[in-house]
C-alpha positions in Angstrom: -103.2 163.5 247.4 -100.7 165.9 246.2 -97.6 163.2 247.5 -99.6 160.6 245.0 -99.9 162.7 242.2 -95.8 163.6 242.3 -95.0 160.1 242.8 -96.9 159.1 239.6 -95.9 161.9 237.1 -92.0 160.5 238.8 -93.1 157.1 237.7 -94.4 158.0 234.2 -91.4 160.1 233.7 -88.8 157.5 234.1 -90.9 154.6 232.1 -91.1 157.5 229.2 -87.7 157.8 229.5 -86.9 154.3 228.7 -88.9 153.8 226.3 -87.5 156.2 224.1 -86.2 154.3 220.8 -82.2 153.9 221.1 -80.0 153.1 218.1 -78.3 150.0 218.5 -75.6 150.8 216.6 -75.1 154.2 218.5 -74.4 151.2 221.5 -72.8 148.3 220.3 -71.1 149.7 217.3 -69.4 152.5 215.9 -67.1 153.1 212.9 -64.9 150.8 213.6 -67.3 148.1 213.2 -67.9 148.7 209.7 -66.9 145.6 207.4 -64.8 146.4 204.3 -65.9 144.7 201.4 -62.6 143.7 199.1 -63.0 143.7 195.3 -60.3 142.2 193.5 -60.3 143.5 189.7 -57.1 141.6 188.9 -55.5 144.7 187.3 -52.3 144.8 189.5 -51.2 141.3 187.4 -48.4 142.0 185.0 -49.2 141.0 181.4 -47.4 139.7 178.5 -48.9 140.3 175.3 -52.2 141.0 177.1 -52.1 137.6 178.6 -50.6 135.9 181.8 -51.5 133.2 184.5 -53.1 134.5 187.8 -51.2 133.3 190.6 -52.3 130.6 192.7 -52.1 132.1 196.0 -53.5 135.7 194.5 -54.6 137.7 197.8 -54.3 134.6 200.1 -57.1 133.0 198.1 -56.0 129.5 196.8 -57.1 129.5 192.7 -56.9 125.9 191.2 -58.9 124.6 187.7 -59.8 120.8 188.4 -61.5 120.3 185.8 -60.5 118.5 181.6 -57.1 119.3 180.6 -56.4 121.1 184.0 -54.4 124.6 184.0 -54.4 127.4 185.8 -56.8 130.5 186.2 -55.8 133.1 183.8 -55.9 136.6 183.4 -56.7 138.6 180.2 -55.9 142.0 179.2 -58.1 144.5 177.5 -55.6 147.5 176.6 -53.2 146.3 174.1 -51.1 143.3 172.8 -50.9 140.4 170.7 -53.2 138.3 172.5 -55.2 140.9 173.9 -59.2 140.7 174.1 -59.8 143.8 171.9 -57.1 143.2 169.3 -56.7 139.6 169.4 -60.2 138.6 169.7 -61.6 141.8 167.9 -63.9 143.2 171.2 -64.6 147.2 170.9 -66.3 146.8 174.8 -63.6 147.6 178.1 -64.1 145.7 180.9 -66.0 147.0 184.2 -62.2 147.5 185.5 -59.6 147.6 183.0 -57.1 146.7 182.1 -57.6 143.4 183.2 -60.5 140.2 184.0 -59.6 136.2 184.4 -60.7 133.3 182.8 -60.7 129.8 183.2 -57.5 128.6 180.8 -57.0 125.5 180.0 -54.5 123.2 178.4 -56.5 122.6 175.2 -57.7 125.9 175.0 -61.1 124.8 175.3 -61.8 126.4 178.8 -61.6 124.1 182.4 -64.9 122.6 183.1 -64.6 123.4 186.7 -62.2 126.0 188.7 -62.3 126.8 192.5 -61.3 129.3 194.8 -60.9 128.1 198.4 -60.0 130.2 201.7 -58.3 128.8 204.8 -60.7 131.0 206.8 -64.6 131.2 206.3 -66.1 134.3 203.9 -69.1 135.6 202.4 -69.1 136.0 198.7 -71.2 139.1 197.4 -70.7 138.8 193.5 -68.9 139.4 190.1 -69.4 140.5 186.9 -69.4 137.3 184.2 -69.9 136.9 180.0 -69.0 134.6 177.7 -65.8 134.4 176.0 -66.9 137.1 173.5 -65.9 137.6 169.2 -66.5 140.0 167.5 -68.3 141.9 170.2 -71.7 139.6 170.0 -70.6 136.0 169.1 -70.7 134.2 172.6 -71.3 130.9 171.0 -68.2 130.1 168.9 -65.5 130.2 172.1 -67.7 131.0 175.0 -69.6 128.8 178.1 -73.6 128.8 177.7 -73.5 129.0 181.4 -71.4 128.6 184.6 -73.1 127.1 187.8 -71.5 128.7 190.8 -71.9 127.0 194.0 -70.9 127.7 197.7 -69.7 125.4 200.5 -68.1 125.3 203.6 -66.6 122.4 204.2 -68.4 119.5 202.4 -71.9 121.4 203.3 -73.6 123.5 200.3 -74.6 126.9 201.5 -75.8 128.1 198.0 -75.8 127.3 194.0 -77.2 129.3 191.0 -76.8 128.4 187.0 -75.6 132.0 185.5 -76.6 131.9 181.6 -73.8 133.8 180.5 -74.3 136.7 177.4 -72.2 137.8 175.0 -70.5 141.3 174.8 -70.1 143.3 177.9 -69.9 141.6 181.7 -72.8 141.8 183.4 -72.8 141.9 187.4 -74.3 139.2 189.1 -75.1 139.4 193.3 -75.0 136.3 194.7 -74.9 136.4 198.7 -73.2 132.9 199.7 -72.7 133.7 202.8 -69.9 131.7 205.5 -68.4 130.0 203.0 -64.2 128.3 202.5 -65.5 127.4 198.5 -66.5 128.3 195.7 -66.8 126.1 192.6 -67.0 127.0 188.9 -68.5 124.2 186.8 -69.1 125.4 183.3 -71.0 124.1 180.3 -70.5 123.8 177.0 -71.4 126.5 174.6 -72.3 125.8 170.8 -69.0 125.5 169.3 -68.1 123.1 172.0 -66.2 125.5 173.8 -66.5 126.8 177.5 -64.8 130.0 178.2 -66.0 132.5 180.7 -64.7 135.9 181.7 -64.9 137.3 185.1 -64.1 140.7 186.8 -65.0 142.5 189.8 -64.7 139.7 192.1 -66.7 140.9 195.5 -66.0 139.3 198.8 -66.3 140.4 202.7 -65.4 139.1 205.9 -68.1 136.4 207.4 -67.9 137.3 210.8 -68.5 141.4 209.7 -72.0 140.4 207.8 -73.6 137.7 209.8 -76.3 138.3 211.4 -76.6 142.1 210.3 -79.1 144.1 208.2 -77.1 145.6 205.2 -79.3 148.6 204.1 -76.7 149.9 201.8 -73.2 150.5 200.8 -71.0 153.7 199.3 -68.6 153.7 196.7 -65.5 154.6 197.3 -65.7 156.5 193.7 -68.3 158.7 194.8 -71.1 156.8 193.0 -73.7 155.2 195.3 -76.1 152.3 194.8 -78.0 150.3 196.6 -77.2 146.5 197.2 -80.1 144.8 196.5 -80.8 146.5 193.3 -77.6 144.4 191.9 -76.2 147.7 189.7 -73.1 147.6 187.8 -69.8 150.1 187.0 -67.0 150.2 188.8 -67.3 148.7 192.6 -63.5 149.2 193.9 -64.3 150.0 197.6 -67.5 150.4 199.5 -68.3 149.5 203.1 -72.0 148.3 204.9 -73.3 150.2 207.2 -75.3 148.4 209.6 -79.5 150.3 210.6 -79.9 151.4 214.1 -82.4 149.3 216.1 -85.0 150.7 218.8 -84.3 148.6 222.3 -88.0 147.8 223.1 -89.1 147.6 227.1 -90.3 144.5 228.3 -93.4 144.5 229.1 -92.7 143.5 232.6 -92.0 146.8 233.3 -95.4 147.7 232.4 -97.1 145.4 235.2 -94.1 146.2 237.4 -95.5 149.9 237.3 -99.1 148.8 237.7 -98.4 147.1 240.5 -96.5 150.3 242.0 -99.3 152.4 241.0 -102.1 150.0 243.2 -99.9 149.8 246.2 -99.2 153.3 246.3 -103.0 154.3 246.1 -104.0 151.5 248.5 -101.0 153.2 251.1 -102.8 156.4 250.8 -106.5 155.0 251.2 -105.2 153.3 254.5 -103.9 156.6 255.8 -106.9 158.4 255.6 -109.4 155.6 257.5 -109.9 157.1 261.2 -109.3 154.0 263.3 -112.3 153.8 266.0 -112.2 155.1 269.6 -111.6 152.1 272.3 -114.7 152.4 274.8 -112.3 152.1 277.6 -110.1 154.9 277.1 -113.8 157.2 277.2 -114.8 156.3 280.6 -116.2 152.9 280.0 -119.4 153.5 277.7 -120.6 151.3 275.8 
């Protein structure tokens, strides 16, 4: 009986010992895993005047306007010069990363009604900040889009589209999560003075293959300020990384019935011992 009772606190030992919750990330990943998230804030382009085109290849990205009277993404500045967006255009607000943001330029100085940004390999898009094309601080109407409709594809497949109603004044942050994507297309629509200029800044993206698949609980800026990234928060997002949540490995529950079935055997072994087989009348002298 003793034998039985080791052999089962054995059992339950190494079942508890499985069973014990492990972090999957302690197994499958460590820091080296963790996806870097790239911000481009356009603020290493050289301005004239507190204007310039952004080049078309900026950080391997391919930047095109396809749209009416067809130019070239361009990038404004916000800290001085003749065609600046504070002095020119009389704005007191900086941007969320200054000096510099983009817009969509076009020949007619109207705005493009549609831009892209394509990639030769897939990505996921996380967000940017977007207004109008802001005067005087508040008036969004007179040169500035009533909305942009951004949409994601890979390939000719959509992954993901929302309509942005864009507000005058400071850029407001907007979290999109196209995820797996090779484009993204800018249509914009006409604001009330028949214009459709947009400004942009803070432009978020990550690496596909890091995010898919993963739970993002959270990410920490490289500034020192953290935030969550679901709550959508805006200020200065340079650098910041995901960080994936550890996962318990459940136990089948095979396992479970495999023990049972130990268990029964076992205890059916040790009832077999202890029946006393009968005596053979022939071996006691012939009696019946």
């Amino acid at each position: 009986m003793r034998r039985l009772g080791v052999e089962l606190v054995s059992f339950f030992l190494v079942v508890f010992i499985l069973t014990v919750p492990v972090p999957a990330a302690a197994v499958l990943t460590h820091h080296s895993d963790k996806t870097a998230t790239t911000v481009l804030d356009f603020d290493d382009v050289a301005t004239t005047d507190g204007w310039a085109y952004l080049n078309n290849s900026y950080h391997g990205l391919a930047w095109t306007s396809t749209g009416n009277a067809a130019s070239q993404w361009g990038v404004i500045g916000n800290t001085g010069g003749a065609y600046d967006y504070k002095v020119f255009y009389n704005n007191s607000f900086d941007f969320p990363s200054n000096p510099n943001a983009i817009y969509n330029d076009s020949d007619d100085a109207f705005g493009a009604s549609q831009t892209k940004i394509t990639s030769t390999t897939p990505f996921n898009f996380i967000g940017a900040d977007f207004a109008a094309w802001t005067l005087n601080d508040t008036d969004g109407g007179s040169r500035g889009a009533s909305q942009v409709t951004v949409t994601g594809k890979l390939g000719d497949r959509t992954v993901g589209s929302r309509e942005i109603t864009l507000t005058a004044g400071e850029l407001v942050w907007y979290e999109l999560d196209f995820n797996n994507i090779d484009t993204l297309v800018f249509d914009a629509t006409d604001g009330a003075g028949g214009y459709r200029l947009y400004v942009m800044d803070d432009f978020t993206i990550a690496s596909a293959q890091g995010h898919s698949g993963r739970e993002r609980e959270h990410f920490h800026h490289r500034r020192g300020h953290d935030f969550k990234w679901w709550e959508g928060c805006r200020g200065d997002r340079d650098r910041f990384d995901w960080r994936d949540r550890p996962h318990a490995n459940p136990i089948p529950s095979a396992v479970w019935l495999l023990g049972s079935g130990l268990i029964g055997l076992m205890a059916l072994k040790r009832r077999g011992s202890k029946i006393k087989k009968p005596e053979n009348p022939e071996i006691q002298g012939g009696r019946p």
